[in-house]
C-alpha positions in Angstrom: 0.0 0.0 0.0 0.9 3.5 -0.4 1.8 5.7 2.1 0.4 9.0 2.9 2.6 12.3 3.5 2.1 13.9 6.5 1.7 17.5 6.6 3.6 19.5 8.8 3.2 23.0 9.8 6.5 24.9 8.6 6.1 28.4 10.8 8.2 30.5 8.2 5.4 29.7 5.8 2.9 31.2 7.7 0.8 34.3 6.0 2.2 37.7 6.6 -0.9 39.1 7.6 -0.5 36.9 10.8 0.0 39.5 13.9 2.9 39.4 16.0 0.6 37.6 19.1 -0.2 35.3 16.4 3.2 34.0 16.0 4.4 34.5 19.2 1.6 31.6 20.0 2.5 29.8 16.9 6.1 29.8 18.2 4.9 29.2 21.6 3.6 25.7 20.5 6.2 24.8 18.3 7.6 22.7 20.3 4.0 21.4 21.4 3.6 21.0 17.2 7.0 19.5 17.1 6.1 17.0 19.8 3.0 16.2 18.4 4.6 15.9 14.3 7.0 13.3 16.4 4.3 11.5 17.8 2.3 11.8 14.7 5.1 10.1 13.0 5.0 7.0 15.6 1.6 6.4 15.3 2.1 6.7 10.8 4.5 4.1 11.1 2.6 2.2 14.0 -0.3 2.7 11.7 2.1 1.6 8.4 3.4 -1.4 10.4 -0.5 -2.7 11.3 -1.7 -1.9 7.1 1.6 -4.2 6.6 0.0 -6.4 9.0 -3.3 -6.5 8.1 -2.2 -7.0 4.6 -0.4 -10.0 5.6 -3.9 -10.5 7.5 -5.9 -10.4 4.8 -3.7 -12.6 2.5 -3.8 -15.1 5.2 -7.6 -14.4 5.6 -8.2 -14.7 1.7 -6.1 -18.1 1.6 -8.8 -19.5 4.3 -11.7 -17.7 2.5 -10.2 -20.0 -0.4 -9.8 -22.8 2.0 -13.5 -22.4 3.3 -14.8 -22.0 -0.1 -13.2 -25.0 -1.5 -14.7 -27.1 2.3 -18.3 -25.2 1.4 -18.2 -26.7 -2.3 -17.4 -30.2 -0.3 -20.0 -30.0 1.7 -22.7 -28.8 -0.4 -21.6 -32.1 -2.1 -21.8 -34.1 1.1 -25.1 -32.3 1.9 -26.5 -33.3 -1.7 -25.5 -36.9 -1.2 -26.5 -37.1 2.2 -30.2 -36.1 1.1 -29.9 -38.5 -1.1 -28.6 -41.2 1.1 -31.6 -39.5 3.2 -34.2 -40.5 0.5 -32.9 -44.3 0.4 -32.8 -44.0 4.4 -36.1 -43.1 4.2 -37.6 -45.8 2.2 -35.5 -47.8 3.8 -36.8 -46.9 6.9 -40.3 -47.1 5.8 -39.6 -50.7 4.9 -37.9 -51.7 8.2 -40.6 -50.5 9.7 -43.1 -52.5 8.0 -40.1 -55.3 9.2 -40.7 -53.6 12.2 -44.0 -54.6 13.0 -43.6 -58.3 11.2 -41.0 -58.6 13.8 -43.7 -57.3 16.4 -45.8 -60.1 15.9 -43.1 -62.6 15.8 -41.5 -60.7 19.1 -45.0 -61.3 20.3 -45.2 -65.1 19.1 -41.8 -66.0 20.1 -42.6 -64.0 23.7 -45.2 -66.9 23.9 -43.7 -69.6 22.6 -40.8 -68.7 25.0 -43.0 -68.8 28.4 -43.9 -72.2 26.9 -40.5 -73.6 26.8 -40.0 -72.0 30.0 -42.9 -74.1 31.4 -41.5 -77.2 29.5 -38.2 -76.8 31.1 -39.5 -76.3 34.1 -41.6 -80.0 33.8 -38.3 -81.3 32.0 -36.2 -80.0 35.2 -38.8 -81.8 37.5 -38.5 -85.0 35.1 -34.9 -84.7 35.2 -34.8 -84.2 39.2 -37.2 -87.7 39.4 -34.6 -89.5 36.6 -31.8 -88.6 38.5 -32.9 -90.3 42.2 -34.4 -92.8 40.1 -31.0 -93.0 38.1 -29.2 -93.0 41.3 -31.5 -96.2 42.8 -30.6 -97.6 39.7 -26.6 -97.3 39.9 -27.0 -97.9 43.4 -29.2 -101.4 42.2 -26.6 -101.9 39.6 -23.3 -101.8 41.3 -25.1 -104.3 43.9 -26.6 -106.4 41.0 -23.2 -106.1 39.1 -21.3 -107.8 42.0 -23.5 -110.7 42.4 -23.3 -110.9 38.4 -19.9 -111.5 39.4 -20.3 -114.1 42.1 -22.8 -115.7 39.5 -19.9 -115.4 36.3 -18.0 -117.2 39.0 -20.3 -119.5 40.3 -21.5 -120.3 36.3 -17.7 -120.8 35.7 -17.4 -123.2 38.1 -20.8 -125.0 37.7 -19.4 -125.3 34.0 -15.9 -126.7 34.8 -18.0 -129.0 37.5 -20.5 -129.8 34.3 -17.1 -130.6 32.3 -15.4 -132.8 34.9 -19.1 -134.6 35.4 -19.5 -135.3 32.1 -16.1 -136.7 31.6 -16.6 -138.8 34.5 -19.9 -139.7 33.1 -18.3 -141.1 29.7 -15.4 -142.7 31.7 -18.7 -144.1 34.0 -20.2 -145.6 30.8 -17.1 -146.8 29.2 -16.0 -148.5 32.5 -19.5 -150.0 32.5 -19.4 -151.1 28.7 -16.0 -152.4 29.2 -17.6 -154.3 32.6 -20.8 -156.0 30.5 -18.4 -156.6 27.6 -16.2 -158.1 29.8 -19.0 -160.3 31.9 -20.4 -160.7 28.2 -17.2 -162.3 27.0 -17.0 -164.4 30.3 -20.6 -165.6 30.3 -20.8 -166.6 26.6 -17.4 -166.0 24.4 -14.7 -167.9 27.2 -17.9 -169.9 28.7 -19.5 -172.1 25.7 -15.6 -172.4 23.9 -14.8 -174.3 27.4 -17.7 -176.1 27.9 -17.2 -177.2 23.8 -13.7 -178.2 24.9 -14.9 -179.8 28.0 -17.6 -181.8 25.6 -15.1 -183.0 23.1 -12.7 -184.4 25.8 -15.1 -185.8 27.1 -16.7 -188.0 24.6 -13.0 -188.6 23.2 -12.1 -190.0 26.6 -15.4 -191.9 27.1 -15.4 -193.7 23.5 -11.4 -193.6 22.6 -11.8 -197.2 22.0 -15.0 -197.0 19.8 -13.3 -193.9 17.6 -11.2 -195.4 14.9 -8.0 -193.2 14.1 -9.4 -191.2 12.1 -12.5 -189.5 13.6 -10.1 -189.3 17.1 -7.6 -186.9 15.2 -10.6 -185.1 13.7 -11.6 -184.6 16.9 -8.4 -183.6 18.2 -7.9 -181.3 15.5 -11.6 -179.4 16.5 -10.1 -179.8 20.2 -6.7 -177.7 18.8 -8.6 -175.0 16.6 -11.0 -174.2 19.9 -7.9 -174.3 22.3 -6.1 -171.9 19.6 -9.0 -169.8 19.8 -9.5 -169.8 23.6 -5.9 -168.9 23.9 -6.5 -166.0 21.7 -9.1 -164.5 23.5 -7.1 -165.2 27.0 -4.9 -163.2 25.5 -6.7 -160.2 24.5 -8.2 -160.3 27.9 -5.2 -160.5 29.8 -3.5 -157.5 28.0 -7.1 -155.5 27.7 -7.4 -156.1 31.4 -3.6 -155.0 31.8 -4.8 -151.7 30.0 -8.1 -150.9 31.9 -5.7 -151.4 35.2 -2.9 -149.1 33.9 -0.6 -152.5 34.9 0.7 -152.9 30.9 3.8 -151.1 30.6 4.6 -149.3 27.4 8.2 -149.5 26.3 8.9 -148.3 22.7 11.7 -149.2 20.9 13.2 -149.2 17.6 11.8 -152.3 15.9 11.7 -153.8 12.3 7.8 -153.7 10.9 8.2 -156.3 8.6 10.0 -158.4 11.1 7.1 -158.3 13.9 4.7 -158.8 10.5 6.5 -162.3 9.8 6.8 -163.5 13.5 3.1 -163.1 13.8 2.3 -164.2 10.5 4.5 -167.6 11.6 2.4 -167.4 14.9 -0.8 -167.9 12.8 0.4 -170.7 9.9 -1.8 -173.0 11.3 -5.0 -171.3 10.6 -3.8 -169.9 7.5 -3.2 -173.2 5.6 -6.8 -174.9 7.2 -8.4 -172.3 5.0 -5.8 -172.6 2.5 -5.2 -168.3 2.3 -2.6 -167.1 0.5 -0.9 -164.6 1.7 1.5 -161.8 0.3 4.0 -159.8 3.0 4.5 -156.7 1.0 6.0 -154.8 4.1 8.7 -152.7 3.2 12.2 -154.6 5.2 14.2 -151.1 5.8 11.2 -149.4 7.7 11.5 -149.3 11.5 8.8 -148.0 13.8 9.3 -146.3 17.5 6.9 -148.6 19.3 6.3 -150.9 21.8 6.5 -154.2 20.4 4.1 -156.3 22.4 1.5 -154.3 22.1 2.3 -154.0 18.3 2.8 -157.5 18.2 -0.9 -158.0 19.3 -2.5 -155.4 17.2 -0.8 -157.2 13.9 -1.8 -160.7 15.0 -5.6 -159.2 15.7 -5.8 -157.6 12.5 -4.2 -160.5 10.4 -6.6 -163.4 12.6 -10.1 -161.2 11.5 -8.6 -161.0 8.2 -8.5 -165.0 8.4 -11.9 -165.6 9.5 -13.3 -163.1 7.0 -11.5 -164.9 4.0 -12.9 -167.2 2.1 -11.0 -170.5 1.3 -8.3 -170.0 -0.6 -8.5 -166.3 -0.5 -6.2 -164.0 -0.2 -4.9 -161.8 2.1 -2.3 -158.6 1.5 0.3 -156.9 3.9 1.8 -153.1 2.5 3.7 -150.6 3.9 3.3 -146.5 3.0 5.7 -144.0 4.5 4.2 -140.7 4.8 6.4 -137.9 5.9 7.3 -139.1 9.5 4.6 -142.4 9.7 4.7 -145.8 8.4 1.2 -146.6 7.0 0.6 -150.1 7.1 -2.6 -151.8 5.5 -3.9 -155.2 6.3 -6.2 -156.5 2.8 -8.8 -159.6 2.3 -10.7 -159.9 -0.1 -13.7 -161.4 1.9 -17.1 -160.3 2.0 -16.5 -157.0 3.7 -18.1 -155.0 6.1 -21.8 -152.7 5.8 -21.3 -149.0 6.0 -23.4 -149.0 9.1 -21.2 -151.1 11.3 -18.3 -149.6 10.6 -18.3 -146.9 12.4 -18.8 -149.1 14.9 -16.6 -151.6 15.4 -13.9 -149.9 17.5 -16.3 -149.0 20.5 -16.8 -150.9 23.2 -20.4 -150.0 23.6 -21.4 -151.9 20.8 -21.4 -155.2 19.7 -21.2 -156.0 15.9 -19.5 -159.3 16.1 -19.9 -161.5 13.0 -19.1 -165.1 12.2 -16.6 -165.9 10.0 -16.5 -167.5 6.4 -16.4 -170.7 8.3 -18.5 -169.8 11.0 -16.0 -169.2 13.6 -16.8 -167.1 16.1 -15.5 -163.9 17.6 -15.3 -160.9 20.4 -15.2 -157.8 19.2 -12.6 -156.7 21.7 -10.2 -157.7 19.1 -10.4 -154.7 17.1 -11.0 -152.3 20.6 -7.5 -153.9 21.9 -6.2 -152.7 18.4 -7.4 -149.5 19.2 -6.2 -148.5 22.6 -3.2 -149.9 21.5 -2.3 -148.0 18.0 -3.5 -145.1 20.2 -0.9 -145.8 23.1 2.0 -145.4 20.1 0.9 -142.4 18.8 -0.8 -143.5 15.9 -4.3 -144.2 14.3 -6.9 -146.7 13.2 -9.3 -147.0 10.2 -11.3 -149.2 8.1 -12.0 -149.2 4.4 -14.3 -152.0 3.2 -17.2 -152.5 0.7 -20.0 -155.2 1.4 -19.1 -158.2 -0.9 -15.3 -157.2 -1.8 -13.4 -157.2 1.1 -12.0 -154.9 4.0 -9.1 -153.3 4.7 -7.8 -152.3 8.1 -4.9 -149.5 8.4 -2.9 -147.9 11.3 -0.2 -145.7 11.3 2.8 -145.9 13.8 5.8 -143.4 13.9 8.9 -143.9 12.3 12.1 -144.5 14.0 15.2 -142.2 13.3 17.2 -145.4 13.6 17.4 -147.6 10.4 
């Protein structure tokens, strides 16, 4: 800005026509004047120095008019979109509030619906209260119940081992009492009527020895020989099966040739071989050796091969093999004889039962025999089985265990 000129009162350009008092007053304030052109000056450049400022002032005030201008324009904008934003708000609003009311109702029904299920859970919580003193009877009538499950697992367990041990006594009971009637049986009728046969023949050969010619007293000695081979026979089954009910037979295995006890038994029965005229055929192999006891071996071949007689017709024929098998000599005694029915089969190495048949020549038999053979294949570790059809013969095998030693 421009500054203004003071004007200053200069006494020498005063008028002429001023009097003398005039300018003796003028001079009189001069220095009143002077004082007040110096203070005048002050305040000009006081003044000067606050223009300057309010210059700056209004610069600065014109920079925030801008400023305030530009925020205006902004918020008209703002305004304008708020109005807007108002006019969605309010149908926004209007909208909710029809919500509003919906949610009223469903306040309302929900309101109910919840003093129901307070009402239920109240009955629920007085259920729950009963199932929990009930539940606790319960435990308490479990845990009691549980233990005397226990004493009755315990008490069943033992009934059931007590069951077990009866009825294995039971079926030692009933074998014991078939092996007692079997043996009465064989007493009372198999040893019994042989004797009293024997007793007979001696004594019609010692009453009428004179009358006999030669030849009808050896036929009767011959009969007298057969029944005194059979007697001994069946003694001797007795005497070892009786050995075997009474624990008494010892059982000593030992390394033995099969084909050698197969020959000393078949030598044992020659007799009754060649008075029905059988061939027979030792196919038993001469390097197998068996770990078993011999007697009782011994007895089981000589059973086997004497059934096989009686079976046979005259001059049939009758077959000795031996199979190895892995650790086992399978050894097979074969007539050809009428055979055995399916049904009595199974049968014929029980005690309980009595399927005894007469021979091809009638000759009679025991059936303990073939139980002896039995108990003893058993006793070596091995087993016994048939094979026969009716009308073509049978064939009896047993398995005994092979000896290392050869």
């Amino acid at each position: 800005m421009t500054k203004q000129k003071s004007n200053s009162i200069n006494p020498t350009n005063l008028p002429s026509e001023i009097d003398s008092e005039t300018k003796d007053n003028i001079q009189i304030d001069k220095s009143e004047i002077s004082n007040l052109l110096s203070e005048s000056r002050k305040e000009n450049t006081q003044l000067s120095d606050k223009i300057e400022n309010l210059e700056k002032a209004q610069d600065i005030i014109f920079d925030q008019f801008k400023t305030l201008e530009l925020q205006r324009i902004e918020l008209e904008k703002q305004q304008k979109k708020l109005e807007e934003d108002s006019d969605k708000f309010r149908g926004r609003t209007i909208d909710l509030f029809g919500k509003m009311v919906d949610l009223k109702k469903a306040k309302k029904i929900i309101s109910l619906q919840n003093e129901k299920l307070e009402n239920q859970q109240i009955e629920i919580e007085t259920h729950q209260l009963l199932l929990e003193k009930s539940n606790q009877k319960f435990r308490e009538r479990t845990i009691e119940l549980f233990g005397k499950m226990i004493d009755l697992k315990k008490a069943k367990k033992t009934i059931i081992i007590q069951k077990e041990e009866i009825e294995i006594h039971r079926e030692q009971l009933k074998a014991l009492n078939a092996s007692k009637d079997k043996f009465f049986s064989i007493i009372a009728h198999d040893l019994r009527n042989p004797i009293a046969g024997f007793l007979n023949l001696t004594e019609i050969l010692s009453n009428n020895f004179e009358v006999f010619s030669e030849q009808e007293s050896k036929e009767f000695i011959d009969v007298m020989n057969q029944a005194s081979k059979q007697l001994y026979n069946l003694l001797e089954n007795l005497l070892q099966w009786s050995k075997s009910k009474t624990n008494s037979l010892t059982h000593e295995p030992k390394s033995i040739s099969v084909k050698k006890m197969v020959e000393n038994t078949i030598d044992s029965l020659m007799i009754n071989i060649e008075s029905k005229n059988i061939r027979i055929s030792n196919n038993v192999d001469e390097k197998l050796a068996a770990f078993v006891d011999e007697n009782m071996i011994t007895t089981v071949i000589r059973n086997l091969i004497s059934n096989a007689i009686k079976f046979s017709h005259p001059k049939g024929k009758i077959t000795l093999r031996s199979v190895q098998k892995d650790d086992l000599i399978e050894l097979s005694v074969i007539d050809n004889g009428f055979g055995i029915k399916k049904e009595d089969q199974n049968k014929l190495f029980k005690i309980d039962q009595n399927v005894s048949t007469l021979g091809t020549s009638e000759e009679r038999g025991t059936g303990l025999g073939l139980i002896l053979c039995k108990e003893f294949v058993e006793k070596n570790n091995g087993t016994i089985w048939i094979e026969s059809e009716l009308n073509k013969g049978s064939a009896f095998i047993f398995t005994l265990p092979l000896s290392d030693k050869k």
